[in-house]
N, C-alpha and C positions, 0 to 999 in steps of 0.2 A: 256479276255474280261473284261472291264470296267463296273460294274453298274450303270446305270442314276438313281439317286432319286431326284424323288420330295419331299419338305418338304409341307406338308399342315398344317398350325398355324404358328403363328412368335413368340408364347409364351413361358415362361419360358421350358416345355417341349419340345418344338419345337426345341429351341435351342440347349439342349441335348441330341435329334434324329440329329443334323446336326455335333455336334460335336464326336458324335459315328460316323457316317458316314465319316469324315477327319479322323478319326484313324484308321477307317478299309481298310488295302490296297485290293485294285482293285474294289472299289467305290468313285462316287466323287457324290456332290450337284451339283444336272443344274438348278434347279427350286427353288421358294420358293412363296409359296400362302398364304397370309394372307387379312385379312379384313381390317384390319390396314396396311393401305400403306408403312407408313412410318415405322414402325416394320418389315416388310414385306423386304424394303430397306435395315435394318439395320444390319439384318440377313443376306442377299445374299453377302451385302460389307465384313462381316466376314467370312463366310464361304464357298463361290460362288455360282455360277448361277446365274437368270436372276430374278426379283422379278416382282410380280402379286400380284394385287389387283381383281381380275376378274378368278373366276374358270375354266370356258371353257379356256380360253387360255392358262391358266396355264396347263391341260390335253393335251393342243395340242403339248405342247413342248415337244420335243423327249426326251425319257425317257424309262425305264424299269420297274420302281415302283414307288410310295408314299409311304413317313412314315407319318400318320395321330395324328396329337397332337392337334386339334383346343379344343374348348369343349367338352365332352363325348355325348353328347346329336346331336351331329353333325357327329358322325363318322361313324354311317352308311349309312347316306345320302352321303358322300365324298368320301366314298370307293364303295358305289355303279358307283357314277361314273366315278369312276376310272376304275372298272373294265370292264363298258363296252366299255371302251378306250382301252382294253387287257391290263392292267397296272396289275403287283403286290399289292397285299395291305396290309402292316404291321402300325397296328394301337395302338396307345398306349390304357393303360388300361384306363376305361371296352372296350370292343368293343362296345356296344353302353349302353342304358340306360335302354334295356327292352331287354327279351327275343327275343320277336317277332320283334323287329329291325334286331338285333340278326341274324336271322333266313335269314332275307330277303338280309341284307351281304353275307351269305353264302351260298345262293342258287345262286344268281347271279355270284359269285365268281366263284360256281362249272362251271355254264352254261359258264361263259367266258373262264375258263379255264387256271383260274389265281391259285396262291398262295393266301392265306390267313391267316397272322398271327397275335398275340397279343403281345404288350410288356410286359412279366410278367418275369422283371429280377431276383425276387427273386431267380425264379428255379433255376438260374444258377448259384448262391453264392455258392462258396463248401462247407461249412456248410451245408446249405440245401440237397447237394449233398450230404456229408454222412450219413446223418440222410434218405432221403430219402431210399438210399443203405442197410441201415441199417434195413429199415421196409419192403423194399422187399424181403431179405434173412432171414424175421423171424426174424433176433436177437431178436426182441421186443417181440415176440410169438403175440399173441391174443392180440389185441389190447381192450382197455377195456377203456380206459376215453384219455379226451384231451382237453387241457384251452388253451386259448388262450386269450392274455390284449394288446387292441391297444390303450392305452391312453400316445395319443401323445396332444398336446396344439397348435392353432392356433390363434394368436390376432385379433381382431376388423378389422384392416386394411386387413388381408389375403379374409374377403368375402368384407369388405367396397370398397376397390378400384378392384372390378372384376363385371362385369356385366352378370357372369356366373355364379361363383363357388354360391355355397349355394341354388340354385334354382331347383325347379323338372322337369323345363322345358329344363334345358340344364345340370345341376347336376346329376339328378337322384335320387339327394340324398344329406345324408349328410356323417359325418364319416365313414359312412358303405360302401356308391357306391364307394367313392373318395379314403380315407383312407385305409379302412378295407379291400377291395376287394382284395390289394395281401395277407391278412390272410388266407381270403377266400378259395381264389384258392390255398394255399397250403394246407389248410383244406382238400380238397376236391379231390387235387392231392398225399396227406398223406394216408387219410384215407376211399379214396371212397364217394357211394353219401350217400344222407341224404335224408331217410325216415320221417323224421315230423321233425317240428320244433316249437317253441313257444319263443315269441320276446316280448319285450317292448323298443319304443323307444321315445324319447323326446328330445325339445328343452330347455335346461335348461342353457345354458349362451347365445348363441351368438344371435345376430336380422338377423335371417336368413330363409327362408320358410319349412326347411327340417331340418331333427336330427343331434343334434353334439353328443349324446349319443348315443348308444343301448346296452341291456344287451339281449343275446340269449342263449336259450338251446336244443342242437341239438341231434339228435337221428339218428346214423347212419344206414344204411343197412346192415353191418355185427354185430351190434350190439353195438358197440360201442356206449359211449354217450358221450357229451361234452357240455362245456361253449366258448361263443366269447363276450370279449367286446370292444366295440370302442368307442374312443370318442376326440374329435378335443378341452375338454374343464377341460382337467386336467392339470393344470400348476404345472410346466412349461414344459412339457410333458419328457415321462418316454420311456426305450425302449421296442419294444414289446417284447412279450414273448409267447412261444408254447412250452407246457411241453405234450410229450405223455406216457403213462403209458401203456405197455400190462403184460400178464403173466410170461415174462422174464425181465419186467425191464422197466426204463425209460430213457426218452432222452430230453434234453431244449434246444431248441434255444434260442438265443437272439437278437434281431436284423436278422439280417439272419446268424450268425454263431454259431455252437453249441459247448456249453459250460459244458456240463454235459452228460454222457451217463454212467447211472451205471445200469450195465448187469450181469446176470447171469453167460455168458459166457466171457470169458476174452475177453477187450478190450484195444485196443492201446492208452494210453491218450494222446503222443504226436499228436494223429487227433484232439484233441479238439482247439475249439479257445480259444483266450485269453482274451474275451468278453469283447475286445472295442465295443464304441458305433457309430455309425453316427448319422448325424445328422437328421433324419426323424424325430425324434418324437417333435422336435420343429422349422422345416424349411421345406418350400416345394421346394427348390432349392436343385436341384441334382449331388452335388459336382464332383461324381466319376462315370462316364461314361461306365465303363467296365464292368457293365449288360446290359446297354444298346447294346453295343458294340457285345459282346458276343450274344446277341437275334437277331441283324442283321446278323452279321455273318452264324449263323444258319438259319437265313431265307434265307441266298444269296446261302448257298449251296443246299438248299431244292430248291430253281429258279433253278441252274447249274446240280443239279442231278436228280431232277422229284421226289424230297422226300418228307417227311411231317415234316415241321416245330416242334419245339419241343411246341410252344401251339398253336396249328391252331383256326380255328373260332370258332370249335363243343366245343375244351376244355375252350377256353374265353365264351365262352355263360353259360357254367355251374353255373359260379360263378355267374354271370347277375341272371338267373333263382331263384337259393334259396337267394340271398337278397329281390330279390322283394315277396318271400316267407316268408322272415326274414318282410319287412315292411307291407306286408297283414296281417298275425300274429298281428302284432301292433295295425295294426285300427281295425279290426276286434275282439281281446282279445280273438283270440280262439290257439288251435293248428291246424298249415296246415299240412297237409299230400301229400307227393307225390306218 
């Protein structure tokens, strides 16, 4: 069987959910929904299906799922109606802007009795994957500290020419919602949730309504503590970095491949990468599709086999939940507690 997707967004992500979608065999594009018609066109001419400038009709075309890439601030209104069309919905990151968006996604989800997932390709980087591996079989022992640096750099032009990005109406945010959030969720996928937090964030270069800084520090529930910072205003932006340290040793990613793992216990070094860089931390164009790729893929066999997506709505809401506890923290000047 063939999967039908819809694309929802004709933007730079959009494009990237279509070209994942041509590289995965036994999925094609039949749809493509944008606001912008003519983007919308320009899309469906590269990569197929029919283009819509008009939502309802774009849902009526026979189909299986949407991939949702419009604004973040829109993707839970889009997947809500997707789903009660009995569609699939695999949304890029956040799932939406707020928890309680969040929430109302995945309740209808469940009631329709659809699939619900997020694109968080970092998980699927095998760097991630052995580092992950690594902290579920202890190597690390007790986890005891964890930093994390997302100072990547974005120009004047990246919010000037968007009538989205930078705003808390369709944003959510600034480098924390946008940027930060796949740190986030590895954070959080790493090392469990977070019992309090204390934030300061600011807008200190770009003319935009929301943070291109924040400096956090987080306080886990196993005890762990840690640092996250982000920021869209460090030129010319640098690659992230996640060092975790437990009672056995520690382990750095960089970018999403890990680069250092010095353990107690003997370790393999030919696992380590060779810590090239991509381009994130100074582009928001997504050269290399096979996270993406890889996250549908696992979404289509969770549709084919009745499985759970490897980050359904519950785990993309997490990360949503403690940013907007990272930016209460902020205005507030207190520490939030969960």
């Amino acid at each position: 069987m063939t999967i039908r997707v819809g694309i929802i967004g004709a933007g730079n992500i959009s494009e990237t959910h279509a070209r994942a979608v041509v590289e995965t065999e036994g999925a094609e594009v039949v749809a493509v929904y944008g606001q912008n018609g003519e983007k919308a066109r320009r899309l469906a001419q590269l990569y197929g299906g029919v283009a819509y400038d008009d939502l309802e009709s774009f849902l009526a075309h026979p189909m299986e799922m949407v991939a949702i890439g419009s604004p973040s601030g829109l993707h839970a209104e889009e997947g809500i109606a997707a789903a009660r069309r009995g569609l699939h919905v695999l949304v890029e990151k956040p799932i939406d802007i707020s928890a309680a968006r969040a929430d109302a996604l995945i309740e209808t989800c469940d009631a329709a009795g659809v699939k619900l997932g997020v694109f968080f390709q970092d998980r699927v980087a095998p760097g991630v994957g052995r580092l992950k591996k690594l902290v579920d079989e202890g190597r690390l022992g007790r986890l005891i500290l964890a930093s994390a640096r997302v100072k990547w750099f974005r120009p004047v032009e990246y919010y000037a020419q968007s009538r989205w990005r930078g705003t808390w109406a369709l944003d959510g945010g600034g480098a924390l919602m946008n940027q930060g959030v796949h740190t986030v969720d590895l954070m959080l996928w790493l090392l469990g949730d977070v019992s309090r937090v204390y934030a300061r964030a600011v807008t200190a270069l770009h003319n935009i309504e929301v943070e291109d800084t924040v400096a956090t520090t987080l306080e886990f529930a196993s005890g762990a503590v840690g640092t996250l910072e982000a920021t869209t205003a460090a030129y010319p932006g640098y690659p992230r970095q996640l060092e975790l340290t437990g009672t056995e040793g520690t382990c750095v990613l960089r970018h999403d491949q890990l680069i250092a793992a010095d353990l107690r216990t003997p370790f393999d070094g030919s696992e380590l990468d060779d810590g090239n860089t991509n381009a994130s931390a100074s582009s928001h164009v997504v050269s290399d599709v096979r996270g993406h790729q890889k996250i549908l893929e696992d979404f289509i066999r969770a549709i084919e086999t009745d499985g759970k997506p490897l980050c359904d709505g519950r785990e993309g809401r997490r990360s949503v939940e403690l940013i907007e506890a990272i930016y209460k923290s902020s205005r507030e000047g207190r520490v939030i507690e969960f």
